[in-house]
LOLUM-540637 format. One record per residue: z, x negated, y negated of N, C-alpha, C, O in turn. Coordinates in pm, whole numbers, plus 50000, padded with zeros to 5 digits. Each point is the difference from the previous one (the first is absolute). Layout:
<atoms>
ZXYZXYZXYZXY;...
</atoms>
This chain:
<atoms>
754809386586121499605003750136499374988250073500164998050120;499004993049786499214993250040501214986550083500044997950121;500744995549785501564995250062500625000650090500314990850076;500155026449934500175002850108499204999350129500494995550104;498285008949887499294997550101499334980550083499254996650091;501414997849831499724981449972501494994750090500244991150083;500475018749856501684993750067499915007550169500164992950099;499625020149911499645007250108499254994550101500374999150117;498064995549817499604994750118500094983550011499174994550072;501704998449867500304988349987501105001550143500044992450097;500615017149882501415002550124498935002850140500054991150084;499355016449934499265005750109499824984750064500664995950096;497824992449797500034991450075500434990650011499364990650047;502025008449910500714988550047500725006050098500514991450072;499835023049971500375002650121499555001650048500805001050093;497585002749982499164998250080499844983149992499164998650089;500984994149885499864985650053501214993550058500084990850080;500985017249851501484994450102499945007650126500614995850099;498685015649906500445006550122499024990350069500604992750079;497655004049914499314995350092500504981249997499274994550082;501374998449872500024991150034501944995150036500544988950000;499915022050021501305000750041499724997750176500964993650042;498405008550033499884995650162499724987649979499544996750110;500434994449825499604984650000501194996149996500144988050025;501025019449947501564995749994500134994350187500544990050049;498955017749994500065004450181499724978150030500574991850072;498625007649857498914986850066500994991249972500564993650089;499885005049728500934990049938501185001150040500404988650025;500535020549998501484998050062500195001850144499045003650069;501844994749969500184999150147499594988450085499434989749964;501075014950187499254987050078499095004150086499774995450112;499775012849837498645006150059498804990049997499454994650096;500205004049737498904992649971500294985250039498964994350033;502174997649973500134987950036499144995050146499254990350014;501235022050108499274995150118498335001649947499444999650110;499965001349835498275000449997499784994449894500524999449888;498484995950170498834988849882499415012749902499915012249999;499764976549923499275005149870499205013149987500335010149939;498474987550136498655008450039500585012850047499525010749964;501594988450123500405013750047500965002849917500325011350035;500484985149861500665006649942499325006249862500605008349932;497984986350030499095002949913499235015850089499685010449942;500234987250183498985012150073501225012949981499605011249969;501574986950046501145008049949500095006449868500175011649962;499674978049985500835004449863498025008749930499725007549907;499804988650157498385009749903500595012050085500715007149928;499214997450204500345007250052500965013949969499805012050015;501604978149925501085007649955499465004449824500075011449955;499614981249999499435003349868498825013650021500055010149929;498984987950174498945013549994500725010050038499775010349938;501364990450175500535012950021500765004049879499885011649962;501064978649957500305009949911499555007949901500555010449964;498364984649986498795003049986499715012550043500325010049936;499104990150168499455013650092501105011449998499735011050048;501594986149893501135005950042500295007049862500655010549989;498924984149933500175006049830498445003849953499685000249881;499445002850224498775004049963500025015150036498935005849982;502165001950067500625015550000500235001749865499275007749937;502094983549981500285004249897498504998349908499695009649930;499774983150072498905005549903498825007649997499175000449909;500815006950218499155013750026500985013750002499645010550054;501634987849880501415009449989499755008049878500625010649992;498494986049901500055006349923501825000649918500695010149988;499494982649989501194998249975499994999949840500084988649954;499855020849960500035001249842500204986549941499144992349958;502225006050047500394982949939499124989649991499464994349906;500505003950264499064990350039498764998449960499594988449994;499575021949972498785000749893499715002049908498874998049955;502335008149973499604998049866499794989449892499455000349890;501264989150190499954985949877498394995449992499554994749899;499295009150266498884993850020498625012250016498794998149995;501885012250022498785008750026499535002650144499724989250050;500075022050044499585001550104498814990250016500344990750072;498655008449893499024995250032500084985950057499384994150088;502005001449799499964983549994500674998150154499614990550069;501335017949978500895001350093499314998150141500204991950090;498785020149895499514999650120498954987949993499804992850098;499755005949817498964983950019500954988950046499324992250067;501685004649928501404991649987500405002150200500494994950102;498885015649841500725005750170498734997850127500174997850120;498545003749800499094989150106500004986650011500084994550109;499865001249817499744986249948501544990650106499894990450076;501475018049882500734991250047500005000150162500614992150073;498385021149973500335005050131499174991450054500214999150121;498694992049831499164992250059500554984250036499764992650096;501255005749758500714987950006501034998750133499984991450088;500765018349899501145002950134498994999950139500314991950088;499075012549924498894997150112499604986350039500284994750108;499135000649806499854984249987501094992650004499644988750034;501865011749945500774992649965500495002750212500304991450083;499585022349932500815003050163498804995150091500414994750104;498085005949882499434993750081499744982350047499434994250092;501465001249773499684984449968501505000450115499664991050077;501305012449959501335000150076499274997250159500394990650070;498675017649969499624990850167498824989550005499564994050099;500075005349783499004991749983500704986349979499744990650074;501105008449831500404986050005501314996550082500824991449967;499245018350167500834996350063499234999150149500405000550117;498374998149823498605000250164499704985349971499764992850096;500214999749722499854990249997501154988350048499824989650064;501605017249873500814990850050500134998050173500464989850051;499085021050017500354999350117499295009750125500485010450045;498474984149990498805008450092500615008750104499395009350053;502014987149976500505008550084500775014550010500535005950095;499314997449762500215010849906498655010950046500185012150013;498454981150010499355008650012499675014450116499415010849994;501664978450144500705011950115500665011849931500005011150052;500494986749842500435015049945499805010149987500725009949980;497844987950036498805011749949499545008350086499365010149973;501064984550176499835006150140501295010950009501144997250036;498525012149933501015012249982500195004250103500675010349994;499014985950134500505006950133500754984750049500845001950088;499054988549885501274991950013500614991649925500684990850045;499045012749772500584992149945501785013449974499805012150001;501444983149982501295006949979499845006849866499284997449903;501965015650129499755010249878499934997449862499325005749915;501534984150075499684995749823498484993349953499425001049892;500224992050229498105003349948499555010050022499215002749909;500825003350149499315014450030500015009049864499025005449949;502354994850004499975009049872499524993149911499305005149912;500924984350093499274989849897498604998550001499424995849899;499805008250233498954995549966499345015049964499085000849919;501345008450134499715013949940500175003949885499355008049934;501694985250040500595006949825498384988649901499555005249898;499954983650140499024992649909498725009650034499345003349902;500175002450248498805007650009500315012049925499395002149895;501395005150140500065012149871499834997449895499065005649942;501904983349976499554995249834498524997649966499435004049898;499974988250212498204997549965499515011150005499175002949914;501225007750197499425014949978500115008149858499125004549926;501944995650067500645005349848499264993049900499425007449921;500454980750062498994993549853498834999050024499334996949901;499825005250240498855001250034499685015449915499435000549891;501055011250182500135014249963499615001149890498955005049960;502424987149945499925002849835498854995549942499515006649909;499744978350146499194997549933498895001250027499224992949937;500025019150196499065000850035499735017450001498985005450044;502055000849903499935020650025499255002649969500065011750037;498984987549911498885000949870498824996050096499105008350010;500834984950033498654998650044500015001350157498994996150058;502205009750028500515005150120499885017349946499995007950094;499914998549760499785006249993501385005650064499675008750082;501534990149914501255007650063500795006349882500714994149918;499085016950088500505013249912501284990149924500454989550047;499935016449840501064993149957501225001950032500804991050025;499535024649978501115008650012500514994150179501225000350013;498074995250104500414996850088499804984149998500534994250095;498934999149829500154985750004501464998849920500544988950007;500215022449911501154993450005501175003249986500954998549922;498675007950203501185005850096500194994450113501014999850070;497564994049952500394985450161500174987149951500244989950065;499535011549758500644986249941501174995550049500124991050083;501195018649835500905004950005501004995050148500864991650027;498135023950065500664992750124499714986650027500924991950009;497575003750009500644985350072500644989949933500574990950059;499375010349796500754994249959501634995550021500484988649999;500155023950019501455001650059499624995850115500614989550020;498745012850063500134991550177500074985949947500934992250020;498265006049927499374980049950501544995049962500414989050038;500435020349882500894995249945501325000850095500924991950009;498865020350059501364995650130500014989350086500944992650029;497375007450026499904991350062500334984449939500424990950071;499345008049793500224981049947501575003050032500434992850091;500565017049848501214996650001500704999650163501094994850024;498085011450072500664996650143499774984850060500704994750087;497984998449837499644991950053501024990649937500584993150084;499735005249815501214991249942501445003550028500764990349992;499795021250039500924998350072499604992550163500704991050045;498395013150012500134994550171499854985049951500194993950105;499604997549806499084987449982501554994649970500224989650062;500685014149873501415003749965499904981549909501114996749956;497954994650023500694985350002500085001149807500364989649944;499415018849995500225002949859500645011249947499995004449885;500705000450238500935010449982501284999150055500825009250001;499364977650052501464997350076501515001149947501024997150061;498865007649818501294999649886499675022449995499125008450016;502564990049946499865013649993499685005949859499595011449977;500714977249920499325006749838498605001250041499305009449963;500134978050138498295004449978499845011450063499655008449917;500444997450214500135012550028500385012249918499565011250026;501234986349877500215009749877498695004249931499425010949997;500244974849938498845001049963499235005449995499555007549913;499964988250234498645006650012500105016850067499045007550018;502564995850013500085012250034499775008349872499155008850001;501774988249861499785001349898498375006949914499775010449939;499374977150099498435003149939499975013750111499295009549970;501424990750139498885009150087501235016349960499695011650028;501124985849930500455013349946499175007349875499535011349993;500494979549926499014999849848498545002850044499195000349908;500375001750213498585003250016500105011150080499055007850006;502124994650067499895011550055500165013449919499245009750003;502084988549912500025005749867498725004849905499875011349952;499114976550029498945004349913498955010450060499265006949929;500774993350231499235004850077500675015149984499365010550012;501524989049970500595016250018500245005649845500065011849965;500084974749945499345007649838498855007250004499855011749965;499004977450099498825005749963499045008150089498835002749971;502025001650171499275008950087500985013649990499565010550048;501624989449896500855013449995500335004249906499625011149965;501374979949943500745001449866498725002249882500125007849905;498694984050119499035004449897499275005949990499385000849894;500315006750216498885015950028500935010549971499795009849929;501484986450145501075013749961499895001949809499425009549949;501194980849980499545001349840499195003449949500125005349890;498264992250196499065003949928500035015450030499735008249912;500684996050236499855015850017501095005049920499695011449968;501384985749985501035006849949499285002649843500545008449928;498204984150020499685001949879498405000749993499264991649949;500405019850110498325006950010499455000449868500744999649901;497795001250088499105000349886499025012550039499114999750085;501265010449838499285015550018498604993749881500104993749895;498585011850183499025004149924500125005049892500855008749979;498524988049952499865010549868498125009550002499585011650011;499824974349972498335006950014499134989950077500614989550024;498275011050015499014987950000498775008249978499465010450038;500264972649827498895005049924498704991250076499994987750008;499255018550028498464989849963499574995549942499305006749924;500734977350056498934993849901498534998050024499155008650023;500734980749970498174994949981500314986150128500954992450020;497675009650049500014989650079501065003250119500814991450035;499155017750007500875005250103501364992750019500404993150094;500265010949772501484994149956500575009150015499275009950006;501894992350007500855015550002501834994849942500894993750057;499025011449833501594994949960500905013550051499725011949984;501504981650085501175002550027501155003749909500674990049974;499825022149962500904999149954501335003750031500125012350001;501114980550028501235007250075500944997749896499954992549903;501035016250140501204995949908501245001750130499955007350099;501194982949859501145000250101500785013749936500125005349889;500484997650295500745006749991501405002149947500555009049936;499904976550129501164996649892499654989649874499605001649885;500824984150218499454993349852498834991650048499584996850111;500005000349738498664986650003500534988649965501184998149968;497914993850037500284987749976499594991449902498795001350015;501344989849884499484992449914498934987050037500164990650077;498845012649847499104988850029499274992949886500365002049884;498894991950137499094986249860498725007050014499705008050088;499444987349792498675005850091499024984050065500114988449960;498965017250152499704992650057500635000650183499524995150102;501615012149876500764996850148499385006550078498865002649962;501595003550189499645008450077500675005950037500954998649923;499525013350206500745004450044499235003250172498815000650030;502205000850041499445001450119500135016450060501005007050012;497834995450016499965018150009499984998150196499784990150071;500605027349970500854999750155499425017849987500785008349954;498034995350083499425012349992500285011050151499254994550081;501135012549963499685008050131501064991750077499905003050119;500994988749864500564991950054501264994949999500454998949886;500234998050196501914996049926499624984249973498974994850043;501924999349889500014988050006500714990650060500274988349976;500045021550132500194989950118498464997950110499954993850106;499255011549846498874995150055499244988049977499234994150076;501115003549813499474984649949498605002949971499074991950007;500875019749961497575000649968500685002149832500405011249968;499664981449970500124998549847498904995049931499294992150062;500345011449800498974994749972500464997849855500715007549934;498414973850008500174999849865498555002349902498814997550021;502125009849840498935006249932501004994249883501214997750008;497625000349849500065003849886500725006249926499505011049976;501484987349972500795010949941498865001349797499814991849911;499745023850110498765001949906501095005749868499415002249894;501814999950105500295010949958500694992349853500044987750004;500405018249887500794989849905501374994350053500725008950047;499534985449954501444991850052501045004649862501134995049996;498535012449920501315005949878500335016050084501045006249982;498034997650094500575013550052500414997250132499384993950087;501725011149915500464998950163500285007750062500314999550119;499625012049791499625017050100498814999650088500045006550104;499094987849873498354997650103499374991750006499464993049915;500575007050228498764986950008498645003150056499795010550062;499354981149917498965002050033498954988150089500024987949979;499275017650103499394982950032498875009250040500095011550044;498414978349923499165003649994498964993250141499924987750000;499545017750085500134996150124498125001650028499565011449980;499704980850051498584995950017500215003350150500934996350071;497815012549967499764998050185499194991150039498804997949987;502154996650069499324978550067500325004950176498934999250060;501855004050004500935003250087500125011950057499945010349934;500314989650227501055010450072500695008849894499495010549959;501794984349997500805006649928499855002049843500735007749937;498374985350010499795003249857499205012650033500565010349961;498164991650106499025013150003500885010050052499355009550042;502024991949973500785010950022501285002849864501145004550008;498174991349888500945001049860499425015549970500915008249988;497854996750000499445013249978500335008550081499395010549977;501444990450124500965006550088501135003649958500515010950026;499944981449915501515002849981500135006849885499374997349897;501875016450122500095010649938501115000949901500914991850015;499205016749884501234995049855500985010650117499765008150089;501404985849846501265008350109500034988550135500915000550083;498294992049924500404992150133500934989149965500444992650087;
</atoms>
């Protein structure tokens, strides 16, 4: 298993690194990159590297079985901040070292008369600082979770229409019709993941409900959960978690992760044992067997 899981995620990242450093093809072929100096074909190519980036940072909030099993959720989503900060840094260094090569870049920024491909451009970079500001400040903005990320989400998709309109109107690295493939290409593969993981994957989870069984009271105002699926369950390690969706469809996105308490050899029931810290944990002694 262990093999398998070594060859598995050996494939994942060598295809997550061909996919993010495949737009650097854009810079090296063609006669795009010939007309511009260095500095601007460097403010490009970080640029094209963070969006793809930003563009395969859907597939790894997809929950996509494959895709995590070689590394573990946890590792995924840490993978999935960490790189979201890099892609940030790599798309903000794109007007910065093109303010150094050339001060007259900085009229751009005047959005009531700089032309539409700055405009989206310069909107699609203020949304992104909003978006990694958000993520890395919810907590002490105190902004509920369940709606910090659900306006993730959206502005994220604006941030991301907007970079890809701004590179078509900018058109000087898209003048060939394979590159237009291209980058039409990434933007099919993200539209796709968006409709995995806002339709195709709430529909699955509702097609396969988890009925109550009891909830017991412990000590320390703990209250364990026990459900069993209606159709089937699922296999797990111990140590993992599972994400519970109470009073709610899961197309709402208010999900919560807990503990899986229960033995991982039975897969008739699970159990997770749930402490009131929270809103929604102090409503576990609510919920009724048969629900």
């Amino acid at each position: 298993m262990r093999k398998n899981y070594f060859l598995l995620g050996t494939f994942w990242v060598l295809l997550y690194a061909f996919l993010v450093l495949v737009p650097l093809i854009i810079l090296i072929l063609g006669p795009g990159s010939v007309q511009r100096v260095f500095l601007q074909n460097l403010s490009v190519g970080l640029a094209f590297v963070g969006l793809a980036i930003m563009a395969l940072q859907f597939a790894l909030t997809a929950r996509i079985k494959p895709l995590k099993e070689p590394f573990g959720s946890d590792i995924v989503y840490y993978y999935h901040r960490q790189i979201g900060i890099a892609a940030f840094l790599m798309i903000f260094a794109h007007p910065i070292l093109l303010f150094i090569y050339s001060s007259g870049y900085i009229n751009l920024l005047n959005i009531l008369t700089a032309p539409w491909k700055a405009k989206f451009g310069v909107t699609a970079l203020v949304l992104l600082i909003g978006v990694v500001w958000l993520a890395e400040f919810r907590s002490k903005l105190k902004i509920p979770y369940w709606f910090w990320k659900i306006w993730h989400g959206i502005i994220a998709i604006i941030t991301m229409v907007g970079a890809i309109l701004h590179i078509y109107l900018n058109g000087n690295y898209v003048n060939l019709p394979w590159k237009q493939q291209l980058w039409i290409s990434y933007l099919i593969v993200w539209i796709l993941l968006i409709i995995y993981t806002r339709i195709i994957y709430p529909i699955k989870l509702i097609n396969n409900p988890y009925k109550v069984i009891n909830v017991i009271p412990e000590r320390a105002n703990c209250w364990t959960v026990q459900m069993q699926p209606i159709r089937k369950s699922f296999r797990f390690h111990p140590g993992q978690f599972a994400w519970l969706t109470v009073w709610k469809t899961p197309f709402s996105d208010t999900e919560h992760p807990f503990s899986l308490a229960s033995s991982s050899e039975q897969g008739s029931k699970i159990e997770m044992t749930i402490k009131e810290l929270g809103k929604f944990t102090t409503t576990m002694k609510q919920i009724q067997p048969g629900q």
